[in-house]
C-alpha positions in Angstrom: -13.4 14.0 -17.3 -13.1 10.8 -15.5 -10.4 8.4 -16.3 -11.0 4.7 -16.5 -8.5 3.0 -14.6 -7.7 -0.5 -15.6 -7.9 -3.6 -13.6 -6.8 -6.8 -11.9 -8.3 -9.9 -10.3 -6.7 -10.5 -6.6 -7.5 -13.2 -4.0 -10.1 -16.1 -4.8 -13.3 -14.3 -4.5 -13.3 -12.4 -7.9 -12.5 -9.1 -6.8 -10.6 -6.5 -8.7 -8.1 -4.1 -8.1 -7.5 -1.6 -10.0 -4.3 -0.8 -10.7 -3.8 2.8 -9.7 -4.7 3.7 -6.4 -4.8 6.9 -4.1 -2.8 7.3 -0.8 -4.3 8.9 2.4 -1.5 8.9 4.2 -0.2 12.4 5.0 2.7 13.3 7.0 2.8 13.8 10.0 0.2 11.6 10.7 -3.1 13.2 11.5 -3.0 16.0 9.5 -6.0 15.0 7.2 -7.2 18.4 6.9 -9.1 19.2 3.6 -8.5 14.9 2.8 -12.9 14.8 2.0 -12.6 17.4 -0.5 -9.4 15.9 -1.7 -10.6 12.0 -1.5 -14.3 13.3 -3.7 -11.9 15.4 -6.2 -9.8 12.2 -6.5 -13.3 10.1 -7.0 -14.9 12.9 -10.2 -11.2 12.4 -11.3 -11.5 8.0 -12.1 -9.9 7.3 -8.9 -11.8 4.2 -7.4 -8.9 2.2 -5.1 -8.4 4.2 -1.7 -5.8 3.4 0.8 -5.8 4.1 4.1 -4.5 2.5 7.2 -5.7 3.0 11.6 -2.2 4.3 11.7 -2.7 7.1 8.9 -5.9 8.5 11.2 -7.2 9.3 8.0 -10.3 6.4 7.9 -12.9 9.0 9.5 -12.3 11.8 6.6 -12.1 8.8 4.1 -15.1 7.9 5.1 -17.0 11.2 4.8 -16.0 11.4 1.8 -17.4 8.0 0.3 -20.8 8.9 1.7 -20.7 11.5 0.3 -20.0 10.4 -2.9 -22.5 8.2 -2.8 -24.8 10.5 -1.8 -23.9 13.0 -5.2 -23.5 10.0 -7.2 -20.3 10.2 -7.8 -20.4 6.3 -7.9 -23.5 4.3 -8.0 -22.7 1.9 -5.1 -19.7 1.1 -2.5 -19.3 -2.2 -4.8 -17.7 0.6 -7.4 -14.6 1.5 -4.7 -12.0 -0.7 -3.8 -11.2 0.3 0.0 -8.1 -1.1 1.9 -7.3 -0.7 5.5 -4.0 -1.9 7.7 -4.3 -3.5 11.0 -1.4 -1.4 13.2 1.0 -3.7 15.3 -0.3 -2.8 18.4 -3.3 -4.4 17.2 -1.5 -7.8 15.9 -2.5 -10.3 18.6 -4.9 -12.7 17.9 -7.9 -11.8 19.8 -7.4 -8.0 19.0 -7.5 -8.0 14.9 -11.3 -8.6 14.8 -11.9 -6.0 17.2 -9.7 -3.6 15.4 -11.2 -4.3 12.0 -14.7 -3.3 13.2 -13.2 0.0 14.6 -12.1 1.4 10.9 -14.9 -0.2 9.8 -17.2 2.3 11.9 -14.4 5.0 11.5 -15.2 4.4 7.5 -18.9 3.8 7.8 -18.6 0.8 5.6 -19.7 -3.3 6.2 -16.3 -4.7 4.8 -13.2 -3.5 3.6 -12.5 -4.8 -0.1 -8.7 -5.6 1.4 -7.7 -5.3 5.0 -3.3 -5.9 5.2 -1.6 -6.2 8.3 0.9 -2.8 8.2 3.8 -4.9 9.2 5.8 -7.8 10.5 5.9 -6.8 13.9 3.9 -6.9 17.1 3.9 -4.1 19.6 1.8 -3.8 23.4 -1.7 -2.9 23.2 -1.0 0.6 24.8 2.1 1.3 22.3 2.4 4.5 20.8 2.7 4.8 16.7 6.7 5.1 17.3 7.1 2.0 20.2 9.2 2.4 22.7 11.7 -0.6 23.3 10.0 -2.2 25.9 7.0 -2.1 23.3 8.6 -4.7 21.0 7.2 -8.1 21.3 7.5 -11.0 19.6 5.9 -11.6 15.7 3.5 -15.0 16.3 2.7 -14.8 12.7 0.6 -17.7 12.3 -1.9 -16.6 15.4 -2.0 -13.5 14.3 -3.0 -14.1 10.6 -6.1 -16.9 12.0 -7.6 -13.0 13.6 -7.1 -12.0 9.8 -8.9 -15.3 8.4 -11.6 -14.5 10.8 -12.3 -11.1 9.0 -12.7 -12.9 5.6 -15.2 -15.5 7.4 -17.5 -13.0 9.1 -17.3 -11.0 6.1 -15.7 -8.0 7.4 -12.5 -8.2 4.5 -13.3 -9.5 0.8 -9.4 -10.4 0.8 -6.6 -10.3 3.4 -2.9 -9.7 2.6 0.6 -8.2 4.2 2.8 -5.1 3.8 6.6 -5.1 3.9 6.8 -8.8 3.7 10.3 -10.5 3.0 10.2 -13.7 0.0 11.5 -15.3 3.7 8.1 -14.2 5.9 5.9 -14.8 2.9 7.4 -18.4 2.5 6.5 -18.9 6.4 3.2 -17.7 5.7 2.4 -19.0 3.0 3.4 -22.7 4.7 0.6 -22.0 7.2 -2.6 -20.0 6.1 -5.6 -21.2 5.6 -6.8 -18.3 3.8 -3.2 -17.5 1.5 -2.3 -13.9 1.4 -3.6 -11.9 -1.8 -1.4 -9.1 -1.6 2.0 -8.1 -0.4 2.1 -3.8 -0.5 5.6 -3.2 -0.5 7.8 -0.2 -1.3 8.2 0.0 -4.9 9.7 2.5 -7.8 12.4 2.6 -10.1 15.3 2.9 -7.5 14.2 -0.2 -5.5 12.2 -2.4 -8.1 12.2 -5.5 -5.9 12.8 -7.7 -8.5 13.3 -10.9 -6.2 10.5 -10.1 -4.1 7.5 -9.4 -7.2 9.3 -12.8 -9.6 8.1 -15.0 -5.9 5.2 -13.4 -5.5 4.4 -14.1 -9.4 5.2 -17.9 -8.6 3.5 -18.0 -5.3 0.0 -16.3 -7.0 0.1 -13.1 -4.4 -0.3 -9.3 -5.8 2.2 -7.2 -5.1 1.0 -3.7 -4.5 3.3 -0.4 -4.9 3.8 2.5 -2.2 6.2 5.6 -2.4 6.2 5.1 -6.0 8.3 8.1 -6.6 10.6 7.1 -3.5 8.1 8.7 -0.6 9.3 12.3 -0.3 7.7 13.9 2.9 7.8 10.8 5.2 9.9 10.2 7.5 12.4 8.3 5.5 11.7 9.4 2.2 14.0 10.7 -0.4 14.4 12.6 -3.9 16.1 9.6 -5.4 13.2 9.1 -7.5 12.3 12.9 -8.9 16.5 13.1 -9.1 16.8 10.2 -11.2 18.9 11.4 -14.2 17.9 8.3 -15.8 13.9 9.3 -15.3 14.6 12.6 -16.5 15.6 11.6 -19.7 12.9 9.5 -20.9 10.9 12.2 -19.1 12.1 14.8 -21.8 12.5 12.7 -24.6 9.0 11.4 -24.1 7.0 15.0 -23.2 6.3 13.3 -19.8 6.9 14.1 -15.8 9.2 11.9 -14.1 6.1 11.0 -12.1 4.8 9.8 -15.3 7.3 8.0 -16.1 8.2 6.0 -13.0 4.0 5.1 -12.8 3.4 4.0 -16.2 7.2 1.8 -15.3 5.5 0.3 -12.2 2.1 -0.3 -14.5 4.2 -1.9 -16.9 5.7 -4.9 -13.9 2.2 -6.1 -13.4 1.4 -4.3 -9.9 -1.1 -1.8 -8.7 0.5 1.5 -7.1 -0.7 3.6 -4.4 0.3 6.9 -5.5 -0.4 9.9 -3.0 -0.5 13.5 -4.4 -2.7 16.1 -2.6 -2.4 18.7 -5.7 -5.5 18.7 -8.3 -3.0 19.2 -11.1 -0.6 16.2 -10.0 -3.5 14.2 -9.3 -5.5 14.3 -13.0 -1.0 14.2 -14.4 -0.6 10.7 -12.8 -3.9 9.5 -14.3 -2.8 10.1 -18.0 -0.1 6.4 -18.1 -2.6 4.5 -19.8 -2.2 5.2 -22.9 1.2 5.2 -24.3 3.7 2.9 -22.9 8.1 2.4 -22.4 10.3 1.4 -24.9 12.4 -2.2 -24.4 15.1 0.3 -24.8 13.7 2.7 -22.1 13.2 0.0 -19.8 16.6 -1.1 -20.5 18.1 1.8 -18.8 15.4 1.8 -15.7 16.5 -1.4 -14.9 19.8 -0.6 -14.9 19.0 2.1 -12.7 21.5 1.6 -9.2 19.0 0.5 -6.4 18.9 1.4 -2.6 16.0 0.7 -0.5 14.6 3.7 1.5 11.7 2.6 3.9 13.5 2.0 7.0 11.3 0.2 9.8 11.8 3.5 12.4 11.5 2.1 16.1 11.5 -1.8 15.0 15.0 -2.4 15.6 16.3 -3.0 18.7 18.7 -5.4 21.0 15.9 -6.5 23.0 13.3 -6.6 20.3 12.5 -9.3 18.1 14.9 -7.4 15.2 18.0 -6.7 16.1 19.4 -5.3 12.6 18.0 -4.0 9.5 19.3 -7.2 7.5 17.4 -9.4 10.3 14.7 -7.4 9.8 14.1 -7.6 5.9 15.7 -11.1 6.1 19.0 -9.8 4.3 17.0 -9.0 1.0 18.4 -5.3 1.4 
């Protein structure tokens, strides 16, 4: 049985997200083993919205897998997906982000990406390893860097262009600038950090906020089980007949945003598909929002004296 998953217009050129989406990203990075079987169960499944990033090294087994699925008609053309990609810091200089686009691109076997985000705030040397060194950190020249991202959208390499772990503050300073306005800001996003500032701008400003570690990003780096240990969750979990996972989806569904949820398990994968259909209580989402919040993604090599952010707070502009 495939699921229909529901959708939403995002940028100016008509294009739809839909509002559930499957992560690639597997930690530690690299280890994509088994992701084309995974990524074409994911497709028979409903799911249509894959996201994957240069950083993730999981574009060339994304990739397989949509020819594939093409291939078996598992979807009748690559307008039926909704592909995003991330340009990685060491990338995020003006003359490299063209360049860089065309590489997932090939690594993807695709013409265009359907959204292409720059993974984060920060610029890093060419050379840079995925975890910088210090002497790596360079400055963020945020307007010269988002022109490269304009010029994906004119040579039709990106139907839209947006950000990832963007501040109210650097979207402001962005949006003051670009030619081409951000469609999307993917940010963390669950019940313990709901960004509630951050999605109310976003909703004034027109751009679409987008969801990772939906259930607080256990298995990264910096993840936690403040999500799955939610006694909050679990009530409404039980009461209702639902996971927790269920739960803090259909919550996230409910704000207006499309999640990237990541789950590698068959099971887990058809679970998170069944939020459509039933929805939370103003009573139930009484107590979510009253849930205590703490932010978990921490920016992991980004801070430092001699680099551009010298403290967390600098860093996400003190909206921690």
């Amino acid at each position: 049985m495939a699921y229909n998953i529901p959708q939403l217009p995002v940028g100016s050129n008509g294009k739809s997200i839909p509002l559930l989406g499957f992560g690639t990203a597997e930690y530690p990075l690299g280890n994509t083993e088994n992701l084309k079987e995974i990524v074409l169960r994911a497709i028979e499944l409903g799911y249509r919205h894959f996201d994957t990033a240069a950083a993730y090294q999981s574009e060339k087994p994304l990739g397989e897998a949509i020819a594939e699925a093409l291939k078996l008609g598992l979807v009748k053309s690559r307008d039926d997906l909704f592909i995003t990609s991330k340009l990685w810091c060491n990338d995020a200089h003006r003359e490299r982000v063209v360049p860089a686009l065309r590489n997932s691109l090939r690594n993807l076997q695709l013409e265009y990406l359907d959204l292409y985000l720059l993974h984060w705030p920060m610029t890093l040397r060419p050379e840079a390893e995925i975890l910088p060194k210090e002497e790596d950190l360079l400055p963020f020249e945020m307007e010269f860097v988002w022109e490269g991202m304009e010029e994906c959208v004119k040579l039709g390499l990106a139907k839209c262009i947006g950000v990832c772990n963007f501040s109210c503050k650097k979207l402001d300073k962005l949006l003051a600038t670009a030619k081409i306005p951000p469609a999307v800001d993917q940010v963390e996003m669950n019940p313990v950090w709901q960004q509630k500032k951050l999605r109310e701008f976003c909703m004034e400003k027109g751009v679409h906020v987008s969801a990772y570690s939906p259930l607080g990003g256990r298995g990264t780096a910096w993840g936690s089980n403040r999500v799955m240990d939610c006694e909050v969750l679990h009530q409404i979990a039980t009461a209702r007949g639902k996971t927790i996972a269920q739960v803090s989806l259909r919550w996230a569904y409910e704000q207006g945003v499309s999640v990237i949820m990541k789950s590698f398990n068959y099971e887990r994968m058809e679970q998170n598909l069944r939020i459509f259909d039933w929805s939370l209580s103003p009573e139930e989402l009484q107590k979510i929002s009253r849930i205590p919040q703490v932010r978990g993604c921490a920016p992991l090599g980004f801070i430092s004296d001699k680099g551009p952010y010298k403290s967390i707070e600098e860093f996400w502009d003190g909206e921690i």
